[in-house]
C-alpha positions as CSV (number, residue, x, y, z in Angstrom):
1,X,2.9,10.3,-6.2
2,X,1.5,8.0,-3.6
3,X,-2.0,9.6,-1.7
4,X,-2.3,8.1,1.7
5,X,-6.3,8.8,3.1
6,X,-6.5,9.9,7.0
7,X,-8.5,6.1,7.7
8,X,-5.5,4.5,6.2
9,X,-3.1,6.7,8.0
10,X,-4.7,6.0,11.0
11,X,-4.3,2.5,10.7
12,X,-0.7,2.6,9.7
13,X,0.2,4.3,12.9
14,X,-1.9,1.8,14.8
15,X,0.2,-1.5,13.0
16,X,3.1,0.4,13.1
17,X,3.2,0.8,16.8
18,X,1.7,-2.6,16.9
19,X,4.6,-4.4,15.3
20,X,7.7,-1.8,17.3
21,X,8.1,0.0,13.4
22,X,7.1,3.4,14.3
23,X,10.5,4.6,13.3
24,X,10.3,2.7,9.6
25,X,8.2,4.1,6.4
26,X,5.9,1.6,5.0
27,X,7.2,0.3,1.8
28,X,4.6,-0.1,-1.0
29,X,5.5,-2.2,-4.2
30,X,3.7,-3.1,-7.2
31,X,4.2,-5.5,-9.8
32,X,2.1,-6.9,-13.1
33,X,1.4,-10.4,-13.5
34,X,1.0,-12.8,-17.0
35,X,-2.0,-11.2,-17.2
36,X,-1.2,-7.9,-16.3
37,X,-2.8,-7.4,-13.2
38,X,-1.2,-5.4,-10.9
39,X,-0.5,-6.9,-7.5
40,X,0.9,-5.1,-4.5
41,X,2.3,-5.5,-1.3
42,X,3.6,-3.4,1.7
43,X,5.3,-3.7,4.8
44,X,7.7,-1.5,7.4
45,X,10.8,-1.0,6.2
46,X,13.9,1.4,5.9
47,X,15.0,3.5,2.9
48,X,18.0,2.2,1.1
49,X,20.1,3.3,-1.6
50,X,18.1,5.5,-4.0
51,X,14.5,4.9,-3.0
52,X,12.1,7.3,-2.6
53,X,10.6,8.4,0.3
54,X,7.1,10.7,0.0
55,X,5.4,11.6,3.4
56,X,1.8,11.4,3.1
57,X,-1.1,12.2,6.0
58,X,2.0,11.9,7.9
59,X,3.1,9.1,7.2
60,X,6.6,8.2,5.4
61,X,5.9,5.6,2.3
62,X,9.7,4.3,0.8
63,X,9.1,3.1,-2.6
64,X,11.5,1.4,-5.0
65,X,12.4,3.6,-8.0
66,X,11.3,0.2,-10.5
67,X,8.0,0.4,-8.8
68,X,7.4,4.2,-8.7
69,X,5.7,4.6,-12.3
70,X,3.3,1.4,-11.4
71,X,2.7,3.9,-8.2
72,X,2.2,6.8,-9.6
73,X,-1.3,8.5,-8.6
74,X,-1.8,5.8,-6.6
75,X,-4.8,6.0,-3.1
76,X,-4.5,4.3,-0.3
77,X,-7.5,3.9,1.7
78,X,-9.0,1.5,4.5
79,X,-12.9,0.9,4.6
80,X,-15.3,-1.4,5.9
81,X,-15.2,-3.8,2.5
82,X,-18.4,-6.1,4.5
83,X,-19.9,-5.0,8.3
84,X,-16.7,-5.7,10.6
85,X,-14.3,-6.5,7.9
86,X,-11.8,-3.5,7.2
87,X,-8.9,-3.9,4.4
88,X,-6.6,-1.5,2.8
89,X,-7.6,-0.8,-0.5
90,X,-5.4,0.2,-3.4
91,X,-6.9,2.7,-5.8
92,X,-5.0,3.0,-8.5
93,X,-5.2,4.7,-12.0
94,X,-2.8,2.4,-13.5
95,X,-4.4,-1.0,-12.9
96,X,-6.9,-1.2,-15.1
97,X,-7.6,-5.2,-14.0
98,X,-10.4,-6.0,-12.0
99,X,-9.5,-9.4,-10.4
100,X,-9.8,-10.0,-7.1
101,X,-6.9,-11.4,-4.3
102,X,-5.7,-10.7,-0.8
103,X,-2.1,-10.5,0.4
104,X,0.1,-9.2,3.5
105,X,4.0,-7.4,3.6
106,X,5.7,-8.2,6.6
107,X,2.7,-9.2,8.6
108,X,2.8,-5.1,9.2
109,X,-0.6,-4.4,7.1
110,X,-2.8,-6.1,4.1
111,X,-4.6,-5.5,1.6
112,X,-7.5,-6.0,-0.7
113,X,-8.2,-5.6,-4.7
114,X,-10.8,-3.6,-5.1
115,X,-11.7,-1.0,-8.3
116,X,-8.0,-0.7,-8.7
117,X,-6.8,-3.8,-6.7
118,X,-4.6,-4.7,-4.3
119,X,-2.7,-7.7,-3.0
């Protein structure tokens, strides 16, 4: 479902023990604006209900069932997007939008759009 790289799994841990949410999964969402852009955000959360939880690189990701299928095949990386400037980065084959915007969940990690966007 959800492909988490080692960078960005690696950075995860880092924010999770930042924040005291080492024993919480990160919780990615996804939604498409007017325009059909897809915009996402993530933060440290528990599992409720009848959400999904996928371990990936070792870490635990809880998604929502509504935002699985916008999720689906989904990267998440974190590179060097200028010198001394790292972001998360969503890769995503189901965002076929190429705007640009930034965004945070939680205060727990952010995020970048970039070839496949990210909010």
């Amino acid at each position: 479902m959800i492909i988490v790289t080692p960078g960005a799994a690696r950075q995860i841990r880092i924010a999770a023990t930042q924040s005291d949410c080492d024993e919480m999964g990160l919780r990615i969402a996804a939604r498409r604006d007017a325009t059909g852009a897809l915009h996402y955000a993530m933060g440290f959360d528990e599992a409720r209900g009848d959400d999904l939880v996928v371990t990936s690189e070792g870490v635990a990701l809880v998604v929502s069932p509504s935002h699985s299928a916008l999720l689906d095949g989904m990267t998440l990386d974190y590179v060097e997007y200028a010198e001394g400037d790292f972001r998360f980065i969503f890769i995503n084959p189901n965002d076929g939008a190429p705007a640009a915007g930034e965004g945070c969940g939680d205060g727990c990690a952010c995020g970048t759009r970039q070839g496949g966007g990210s909010e």
